[in-house]
Biopython code that builds the backbone (N, CA, C, O; Angstrom):
import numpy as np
from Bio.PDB.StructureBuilder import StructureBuilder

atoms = [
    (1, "UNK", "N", (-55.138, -51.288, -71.316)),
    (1, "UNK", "CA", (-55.345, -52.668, -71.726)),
    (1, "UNK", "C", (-56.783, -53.085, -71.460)),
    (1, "UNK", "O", (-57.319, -53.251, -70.364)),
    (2, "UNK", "N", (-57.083, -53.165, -72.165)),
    (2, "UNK", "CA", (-58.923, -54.141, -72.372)),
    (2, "UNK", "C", (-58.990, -54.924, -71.327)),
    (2, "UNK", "O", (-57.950, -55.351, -70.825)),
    (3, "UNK", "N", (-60.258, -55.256, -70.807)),
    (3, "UNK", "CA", (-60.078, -56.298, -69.848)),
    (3, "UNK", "C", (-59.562, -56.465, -68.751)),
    (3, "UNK", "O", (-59.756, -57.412, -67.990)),
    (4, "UNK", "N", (-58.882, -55.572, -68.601)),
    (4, "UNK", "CA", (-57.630, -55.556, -67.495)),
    (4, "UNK", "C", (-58.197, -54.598, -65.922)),
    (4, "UNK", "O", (-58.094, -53.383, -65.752)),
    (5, "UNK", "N", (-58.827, -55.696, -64.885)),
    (5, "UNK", "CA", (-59.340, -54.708, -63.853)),
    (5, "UNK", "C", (-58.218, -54.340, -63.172)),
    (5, "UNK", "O", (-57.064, -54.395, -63.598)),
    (6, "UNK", "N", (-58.577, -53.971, -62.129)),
    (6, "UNK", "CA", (-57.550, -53.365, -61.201)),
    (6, "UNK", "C", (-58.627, -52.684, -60.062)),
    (6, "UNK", "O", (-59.725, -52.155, -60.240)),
    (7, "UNK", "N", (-57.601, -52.996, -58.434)),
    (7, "UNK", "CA", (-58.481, -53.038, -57.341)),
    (7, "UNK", "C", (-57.961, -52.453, -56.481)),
    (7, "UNK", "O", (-56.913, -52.947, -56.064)),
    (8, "UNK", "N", (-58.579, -50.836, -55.682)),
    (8, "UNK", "CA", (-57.452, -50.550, -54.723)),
    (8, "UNK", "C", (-57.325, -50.419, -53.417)),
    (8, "UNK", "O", (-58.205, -49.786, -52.835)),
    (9, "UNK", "N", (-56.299, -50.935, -52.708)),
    (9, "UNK", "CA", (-56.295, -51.295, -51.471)),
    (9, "UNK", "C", (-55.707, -50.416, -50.504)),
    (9, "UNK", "O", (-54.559, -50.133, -50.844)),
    (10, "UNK", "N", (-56.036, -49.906, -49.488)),
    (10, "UNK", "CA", (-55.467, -48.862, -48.468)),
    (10, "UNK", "C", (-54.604, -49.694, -47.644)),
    (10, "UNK", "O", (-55.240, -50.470, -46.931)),
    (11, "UNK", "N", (-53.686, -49.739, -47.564)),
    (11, "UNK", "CA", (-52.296, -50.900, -46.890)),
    (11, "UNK", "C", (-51.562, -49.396, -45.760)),
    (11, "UNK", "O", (-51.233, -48.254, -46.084)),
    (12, "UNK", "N", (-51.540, -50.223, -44.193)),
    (12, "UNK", "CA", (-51.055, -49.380, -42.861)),
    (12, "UNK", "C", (-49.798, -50.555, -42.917)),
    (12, "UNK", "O", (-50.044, -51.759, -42.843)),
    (13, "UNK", "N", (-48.625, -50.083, -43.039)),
    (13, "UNK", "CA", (-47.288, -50.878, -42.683)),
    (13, "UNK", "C", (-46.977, -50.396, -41.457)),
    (13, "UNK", "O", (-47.212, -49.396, -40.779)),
    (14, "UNK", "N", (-46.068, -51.932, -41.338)),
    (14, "UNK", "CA", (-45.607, -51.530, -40.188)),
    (14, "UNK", "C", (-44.424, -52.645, -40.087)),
    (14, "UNK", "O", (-44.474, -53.848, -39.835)),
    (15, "UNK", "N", (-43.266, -51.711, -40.405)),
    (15, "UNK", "CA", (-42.184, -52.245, -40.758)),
    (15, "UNK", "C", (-41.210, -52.578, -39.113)),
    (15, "UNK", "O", (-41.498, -52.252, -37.961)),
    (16, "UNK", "N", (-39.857, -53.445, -39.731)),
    (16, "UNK", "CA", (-39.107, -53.896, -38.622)),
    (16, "UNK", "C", (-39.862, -54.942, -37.602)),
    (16, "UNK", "O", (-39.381, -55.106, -36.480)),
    (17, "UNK", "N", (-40.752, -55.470, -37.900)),
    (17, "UNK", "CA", (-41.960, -56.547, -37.412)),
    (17, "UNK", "C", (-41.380, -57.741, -37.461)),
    (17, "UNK", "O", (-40.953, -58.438, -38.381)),
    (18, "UNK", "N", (-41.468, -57.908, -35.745)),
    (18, "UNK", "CA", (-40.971, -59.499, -35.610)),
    (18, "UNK", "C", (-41.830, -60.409, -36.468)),
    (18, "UNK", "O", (-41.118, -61.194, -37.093)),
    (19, "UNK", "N", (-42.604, -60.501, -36.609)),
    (19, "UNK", "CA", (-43.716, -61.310, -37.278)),
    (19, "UNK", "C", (-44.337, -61.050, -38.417)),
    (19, "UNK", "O", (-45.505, -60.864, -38.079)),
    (20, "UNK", "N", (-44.258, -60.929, -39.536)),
    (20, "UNK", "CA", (-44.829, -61.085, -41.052)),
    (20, "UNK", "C", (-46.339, -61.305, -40.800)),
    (20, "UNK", "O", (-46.797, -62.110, -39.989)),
    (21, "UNK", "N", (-47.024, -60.516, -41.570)),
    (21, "UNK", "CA", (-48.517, -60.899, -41.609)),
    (21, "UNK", "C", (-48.583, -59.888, -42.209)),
    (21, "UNK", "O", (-47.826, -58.964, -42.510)),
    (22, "UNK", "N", (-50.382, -60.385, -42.472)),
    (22, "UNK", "CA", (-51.399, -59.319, -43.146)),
    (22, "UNK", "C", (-52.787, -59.361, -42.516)),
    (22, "UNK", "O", (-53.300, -60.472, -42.385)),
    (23, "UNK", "N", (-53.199, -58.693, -42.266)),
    (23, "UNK", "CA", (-54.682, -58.570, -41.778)),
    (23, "UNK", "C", (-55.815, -57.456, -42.315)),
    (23, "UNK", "O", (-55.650, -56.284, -41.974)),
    (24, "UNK", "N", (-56.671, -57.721, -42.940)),
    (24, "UNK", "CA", (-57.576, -56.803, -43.255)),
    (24, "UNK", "C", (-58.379, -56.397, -42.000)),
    (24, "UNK", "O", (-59.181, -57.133, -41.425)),
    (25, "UNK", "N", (-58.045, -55.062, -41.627)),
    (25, "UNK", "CA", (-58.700, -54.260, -40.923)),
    (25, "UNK", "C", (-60.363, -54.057, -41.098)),
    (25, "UNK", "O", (-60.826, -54.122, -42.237)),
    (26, "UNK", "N", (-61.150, -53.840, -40.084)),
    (26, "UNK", "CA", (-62.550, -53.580, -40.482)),
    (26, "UNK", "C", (-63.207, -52.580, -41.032)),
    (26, "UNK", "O", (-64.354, -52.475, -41.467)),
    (27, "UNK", "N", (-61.888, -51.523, -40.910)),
    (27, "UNK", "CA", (-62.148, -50.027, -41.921)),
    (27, "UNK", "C", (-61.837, -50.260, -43.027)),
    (27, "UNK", "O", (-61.884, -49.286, -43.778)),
    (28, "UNK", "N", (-61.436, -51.456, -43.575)),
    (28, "UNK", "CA", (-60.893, -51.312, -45.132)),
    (28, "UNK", "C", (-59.570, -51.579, -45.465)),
    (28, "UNK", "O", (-59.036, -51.852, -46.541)),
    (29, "UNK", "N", (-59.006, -51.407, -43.968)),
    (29, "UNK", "CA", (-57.440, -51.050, -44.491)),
    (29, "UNK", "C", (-56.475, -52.415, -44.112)),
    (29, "UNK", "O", (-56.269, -53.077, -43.096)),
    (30, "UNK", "N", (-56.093, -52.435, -45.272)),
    (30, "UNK", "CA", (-55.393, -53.402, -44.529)),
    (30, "UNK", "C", (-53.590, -53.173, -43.601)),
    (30, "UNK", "O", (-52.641, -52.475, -43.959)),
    (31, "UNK", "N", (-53.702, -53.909, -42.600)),
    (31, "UNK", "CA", (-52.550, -53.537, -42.246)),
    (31, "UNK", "C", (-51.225, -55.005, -42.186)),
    (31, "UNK", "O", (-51.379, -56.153, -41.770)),
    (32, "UNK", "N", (-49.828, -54.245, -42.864)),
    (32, "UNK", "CA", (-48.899, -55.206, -42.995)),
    (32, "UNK", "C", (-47.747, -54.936, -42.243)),
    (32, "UNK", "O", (-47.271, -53.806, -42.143)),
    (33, "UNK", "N", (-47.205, -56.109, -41.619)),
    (33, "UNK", "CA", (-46.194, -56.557, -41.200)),
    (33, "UNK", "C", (-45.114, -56.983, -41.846)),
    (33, "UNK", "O", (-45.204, -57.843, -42.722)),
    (34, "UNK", "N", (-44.355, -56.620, -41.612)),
    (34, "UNK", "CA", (-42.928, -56.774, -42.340)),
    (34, "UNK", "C", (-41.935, -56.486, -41.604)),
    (34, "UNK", "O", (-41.962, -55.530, -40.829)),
    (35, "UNK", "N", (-40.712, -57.432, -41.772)),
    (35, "UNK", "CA", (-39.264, -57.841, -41.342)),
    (35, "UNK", "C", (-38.681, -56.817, -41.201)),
    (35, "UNK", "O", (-38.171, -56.452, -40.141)),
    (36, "UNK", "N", (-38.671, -56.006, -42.588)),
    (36, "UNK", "CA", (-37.625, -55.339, -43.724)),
    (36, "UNK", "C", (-37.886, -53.634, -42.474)),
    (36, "UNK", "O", (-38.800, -53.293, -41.723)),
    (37, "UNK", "N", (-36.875, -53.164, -42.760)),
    (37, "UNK", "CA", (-36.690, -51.931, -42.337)),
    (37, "UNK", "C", (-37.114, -50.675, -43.604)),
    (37, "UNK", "O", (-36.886, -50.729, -44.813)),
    (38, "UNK", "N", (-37.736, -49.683, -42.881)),
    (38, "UNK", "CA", (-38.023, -49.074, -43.789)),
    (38, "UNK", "C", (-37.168, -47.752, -44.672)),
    (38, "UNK", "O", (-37.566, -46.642, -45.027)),
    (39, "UNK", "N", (-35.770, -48.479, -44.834)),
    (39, "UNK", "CA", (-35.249, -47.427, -45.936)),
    (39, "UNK", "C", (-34.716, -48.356, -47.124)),
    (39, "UNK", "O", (-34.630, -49.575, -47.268)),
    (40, "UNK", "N", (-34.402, -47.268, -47.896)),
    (40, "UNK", "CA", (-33.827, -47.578, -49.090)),
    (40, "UNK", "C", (-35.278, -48.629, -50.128)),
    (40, "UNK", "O", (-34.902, -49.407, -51.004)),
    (41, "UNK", "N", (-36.710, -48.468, -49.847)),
    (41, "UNK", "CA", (-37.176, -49.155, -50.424)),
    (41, "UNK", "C", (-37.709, -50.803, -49.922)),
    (41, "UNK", "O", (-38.451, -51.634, -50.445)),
    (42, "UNK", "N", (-37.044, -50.772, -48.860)),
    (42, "UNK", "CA", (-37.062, -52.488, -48.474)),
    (42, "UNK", "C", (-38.285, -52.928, -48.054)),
    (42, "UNK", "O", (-38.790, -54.033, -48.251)),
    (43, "UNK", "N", (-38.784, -51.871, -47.388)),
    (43, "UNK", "CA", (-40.054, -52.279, -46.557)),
    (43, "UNK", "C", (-41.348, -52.005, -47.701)),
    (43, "UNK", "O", (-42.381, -52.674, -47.731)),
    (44, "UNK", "N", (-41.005, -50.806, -48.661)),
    (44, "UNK", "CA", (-42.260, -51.373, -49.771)),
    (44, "UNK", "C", (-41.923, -52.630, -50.627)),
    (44, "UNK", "O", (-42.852, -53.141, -51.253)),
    (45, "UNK", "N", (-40.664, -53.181, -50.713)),
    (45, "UNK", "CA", (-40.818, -54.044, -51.522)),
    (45, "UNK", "C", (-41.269, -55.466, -51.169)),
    (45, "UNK", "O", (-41.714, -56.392, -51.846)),
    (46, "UNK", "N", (-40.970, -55.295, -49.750)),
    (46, "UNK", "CA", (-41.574, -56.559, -49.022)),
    (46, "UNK", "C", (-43.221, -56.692, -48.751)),
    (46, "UNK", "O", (-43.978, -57.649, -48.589)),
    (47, "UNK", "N", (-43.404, -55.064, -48.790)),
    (47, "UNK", "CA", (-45.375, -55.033, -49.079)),
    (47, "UNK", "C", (-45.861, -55.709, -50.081)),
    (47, "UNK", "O", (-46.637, -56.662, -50.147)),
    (48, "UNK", "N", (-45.181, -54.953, -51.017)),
    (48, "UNK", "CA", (-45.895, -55.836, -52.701)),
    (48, "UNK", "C", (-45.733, -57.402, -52.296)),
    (48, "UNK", "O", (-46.655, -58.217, -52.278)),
    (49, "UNK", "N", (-44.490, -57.633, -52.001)),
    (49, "UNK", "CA", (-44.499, -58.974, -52.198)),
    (49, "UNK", "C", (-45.769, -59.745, -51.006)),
    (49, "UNK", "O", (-46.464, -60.703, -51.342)),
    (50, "UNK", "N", (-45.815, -59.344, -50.172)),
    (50, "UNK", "CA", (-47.019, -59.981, -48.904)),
    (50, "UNK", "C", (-47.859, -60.138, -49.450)),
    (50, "UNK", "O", (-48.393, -61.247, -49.457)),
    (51, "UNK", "N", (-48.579, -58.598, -50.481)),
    (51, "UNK", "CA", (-50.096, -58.454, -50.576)),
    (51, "UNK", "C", (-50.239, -59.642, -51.660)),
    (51, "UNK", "O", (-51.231, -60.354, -51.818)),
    (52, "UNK", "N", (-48.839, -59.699, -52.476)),
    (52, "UNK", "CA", (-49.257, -60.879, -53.899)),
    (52, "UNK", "C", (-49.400, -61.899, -53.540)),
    (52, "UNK", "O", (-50.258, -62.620, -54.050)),
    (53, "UNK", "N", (-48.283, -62.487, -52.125)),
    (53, "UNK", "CA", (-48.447, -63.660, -51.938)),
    (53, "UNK", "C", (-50.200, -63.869, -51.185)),
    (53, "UNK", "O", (-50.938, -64.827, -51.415)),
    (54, "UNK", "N", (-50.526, -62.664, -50.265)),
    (54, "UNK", "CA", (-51.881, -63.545, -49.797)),
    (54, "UNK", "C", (-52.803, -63.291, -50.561)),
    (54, "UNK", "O", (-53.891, -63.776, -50.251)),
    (55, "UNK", "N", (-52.717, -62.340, -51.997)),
    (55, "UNK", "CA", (-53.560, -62.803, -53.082)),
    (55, "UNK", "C", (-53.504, -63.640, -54.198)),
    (55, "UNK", "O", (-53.953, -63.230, -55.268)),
    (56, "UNK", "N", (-53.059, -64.661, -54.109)),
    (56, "UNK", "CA", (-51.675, -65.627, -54.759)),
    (56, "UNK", "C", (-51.478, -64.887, -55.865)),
    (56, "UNK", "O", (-51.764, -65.630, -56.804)),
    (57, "UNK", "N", (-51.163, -63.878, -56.261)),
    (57, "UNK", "CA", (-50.839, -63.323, -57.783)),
    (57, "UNK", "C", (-49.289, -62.430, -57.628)),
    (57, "UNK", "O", (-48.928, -61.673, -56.727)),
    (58, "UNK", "N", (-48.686, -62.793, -58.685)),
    (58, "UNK", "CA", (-47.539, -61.994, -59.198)),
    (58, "UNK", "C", (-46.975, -60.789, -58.400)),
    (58, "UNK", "O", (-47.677, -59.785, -58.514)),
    (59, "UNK", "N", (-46.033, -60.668, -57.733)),
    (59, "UNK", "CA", (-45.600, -59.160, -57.438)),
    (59, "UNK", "C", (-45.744, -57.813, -58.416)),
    (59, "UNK", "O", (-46.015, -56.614, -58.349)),
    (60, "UNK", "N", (-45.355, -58.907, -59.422)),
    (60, "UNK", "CA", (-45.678, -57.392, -60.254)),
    (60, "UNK", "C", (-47.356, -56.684, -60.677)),
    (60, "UNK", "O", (-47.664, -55.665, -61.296)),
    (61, "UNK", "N", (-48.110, -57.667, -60.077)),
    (61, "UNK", "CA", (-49.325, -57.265, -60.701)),
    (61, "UNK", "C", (-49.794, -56.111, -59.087)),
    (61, "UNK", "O", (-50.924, -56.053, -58.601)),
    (62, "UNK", "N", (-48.394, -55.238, -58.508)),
    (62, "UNK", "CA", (-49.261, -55.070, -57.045)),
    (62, "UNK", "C", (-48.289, -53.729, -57.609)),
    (62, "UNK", "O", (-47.133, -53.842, -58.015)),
    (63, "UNK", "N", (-48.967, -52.620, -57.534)),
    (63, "UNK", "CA", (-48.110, -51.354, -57.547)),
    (63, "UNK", "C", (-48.576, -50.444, -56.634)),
    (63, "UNK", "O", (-49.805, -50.443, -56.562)),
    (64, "UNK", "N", (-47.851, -49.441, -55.700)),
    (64, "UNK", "CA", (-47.707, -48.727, -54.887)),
    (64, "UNK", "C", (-48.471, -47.325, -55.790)),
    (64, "UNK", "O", (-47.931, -47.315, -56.897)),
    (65, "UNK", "N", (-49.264, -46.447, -55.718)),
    (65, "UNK", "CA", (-49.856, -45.801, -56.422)),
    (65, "UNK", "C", (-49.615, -44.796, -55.490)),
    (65, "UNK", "O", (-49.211, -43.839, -56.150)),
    (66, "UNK", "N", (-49.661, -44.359, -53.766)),
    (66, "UNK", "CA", (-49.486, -43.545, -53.290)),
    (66, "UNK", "C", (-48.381, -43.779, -51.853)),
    (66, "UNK", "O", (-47.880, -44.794, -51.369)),
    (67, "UNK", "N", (-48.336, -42.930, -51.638)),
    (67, "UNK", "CA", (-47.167, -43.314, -49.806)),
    (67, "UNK", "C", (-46.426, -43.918, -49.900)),
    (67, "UNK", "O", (-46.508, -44.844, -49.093)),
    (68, "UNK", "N", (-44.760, -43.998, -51.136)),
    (68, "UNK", "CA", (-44.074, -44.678, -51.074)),
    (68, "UNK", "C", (-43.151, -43.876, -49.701)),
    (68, "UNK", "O", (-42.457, -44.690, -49.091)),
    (69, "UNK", "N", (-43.093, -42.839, -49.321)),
    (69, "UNK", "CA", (-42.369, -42.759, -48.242)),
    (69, "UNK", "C", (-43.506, -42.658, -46.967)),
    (69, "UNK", "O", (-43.132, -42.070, -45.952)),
    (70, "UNK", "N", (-44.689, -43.143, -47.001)),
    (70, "UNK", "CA", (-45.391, -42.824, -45.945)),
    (70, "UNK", "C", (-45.844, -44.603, -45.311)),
    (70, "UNK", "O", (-45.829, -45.667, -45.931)),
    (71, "UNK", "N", (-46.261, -44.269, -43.672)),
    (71, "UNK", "CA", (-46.542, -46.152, -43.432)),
    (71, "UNK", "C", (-48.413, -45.871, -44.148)),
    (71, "UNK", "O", (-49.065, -46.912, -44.231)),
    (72, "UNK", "N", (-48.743, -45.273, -44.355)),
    (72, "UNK", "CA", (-50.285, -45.301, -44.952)),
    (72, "UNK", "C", (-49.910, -45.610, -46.416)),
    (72, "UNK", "O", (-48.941, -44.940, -46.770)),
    (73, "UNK", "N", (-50.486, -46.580, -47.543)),
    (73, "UNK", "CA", (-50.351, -46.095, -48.735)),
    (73, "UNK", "C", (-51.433, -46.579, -49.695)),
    (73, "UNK", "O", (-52.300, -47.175, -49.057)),
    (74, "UNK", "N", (-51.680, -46.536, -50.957)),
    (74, "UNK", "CA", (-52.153, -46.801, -51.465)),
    (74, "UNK", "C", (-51.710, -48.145, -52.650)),
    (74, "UNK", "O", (-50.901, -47.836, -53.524)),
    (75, "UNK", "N", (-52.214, -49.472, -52.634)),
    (75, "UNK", "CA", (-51.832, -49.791, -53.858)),
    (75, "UNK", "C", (-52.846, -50.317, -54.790)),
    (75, "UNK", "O", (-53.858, -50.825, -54.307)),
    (76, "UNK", "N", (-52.659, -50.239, -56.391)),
    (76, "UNK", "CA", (-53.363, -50.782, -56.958)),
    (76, "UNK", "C", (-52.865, -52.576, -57.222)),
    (76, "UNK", "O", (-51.756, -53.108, -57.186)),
    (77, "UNK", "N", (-54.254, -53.137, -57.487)),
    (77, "UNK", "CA", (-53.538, -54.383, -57.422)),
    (77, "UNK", "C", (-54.666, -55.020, -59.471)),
    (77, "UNK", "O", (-55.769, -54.816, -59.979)),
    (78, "UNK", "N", (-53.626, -55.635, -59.752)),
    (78, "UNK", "CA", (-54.451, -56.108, -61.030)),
    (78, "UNK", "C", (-54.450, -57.898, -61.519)),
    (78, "UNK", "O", (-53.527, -58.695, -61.349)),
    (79, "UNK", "N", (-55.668, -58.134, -62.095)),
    (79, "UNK", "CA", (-56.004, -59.151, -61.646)),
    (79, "UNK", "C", (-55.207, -59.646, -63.172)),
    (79, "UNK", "O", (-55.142, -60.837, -63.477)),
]
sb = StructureBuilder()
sb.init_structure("model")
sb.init_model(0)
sb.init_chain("A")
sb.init_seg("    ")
for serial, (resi, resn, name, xyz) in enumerate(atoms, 1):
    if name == "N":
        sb.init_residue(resn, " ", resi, " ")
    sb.init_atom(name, np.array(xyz, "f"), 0.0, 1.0, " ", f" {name:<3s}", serial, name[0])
structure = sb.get_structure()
């Protein structure tokens, strides 16, 4: 798609987290907090949703590109 950037972010989870957050790390990476336990999918789906909300954009515009079973991953995010 024309026009269409896209930006990618190194995301450290860290699931079963009393406390929800996001923090950009000073290496780049950002690291997330999340509720959700990490099987069956729960804990990436609660990533996408963090990174969209603290970039106010769409869940769907946030895709997991690498480490869906790993806490390191990669996502692309599009504007």
């Amino acid at each position: 798609m024309p026009g269409r950037s896209a930006v990618k972010i190194q995301v450290r989870v860290k699931p079963n987290s009393k406390k929800p957050s996001v923090t950009k790390g000073e290496d780049g990476i950002w690291t997330v907090a999340v509720k959700e336990p990490a099987t069956e999918g729960k804990a990436n789906d609660a990533v996408v949703r963090a990174i969209a909300e603290e970039l106010g954009i769409a869940p769907s515009k946030v895709k997991i590109l690498r480490g869906e079973k790993s806490k390191l991953k990669l996502l692309e995010v599009y504007d």
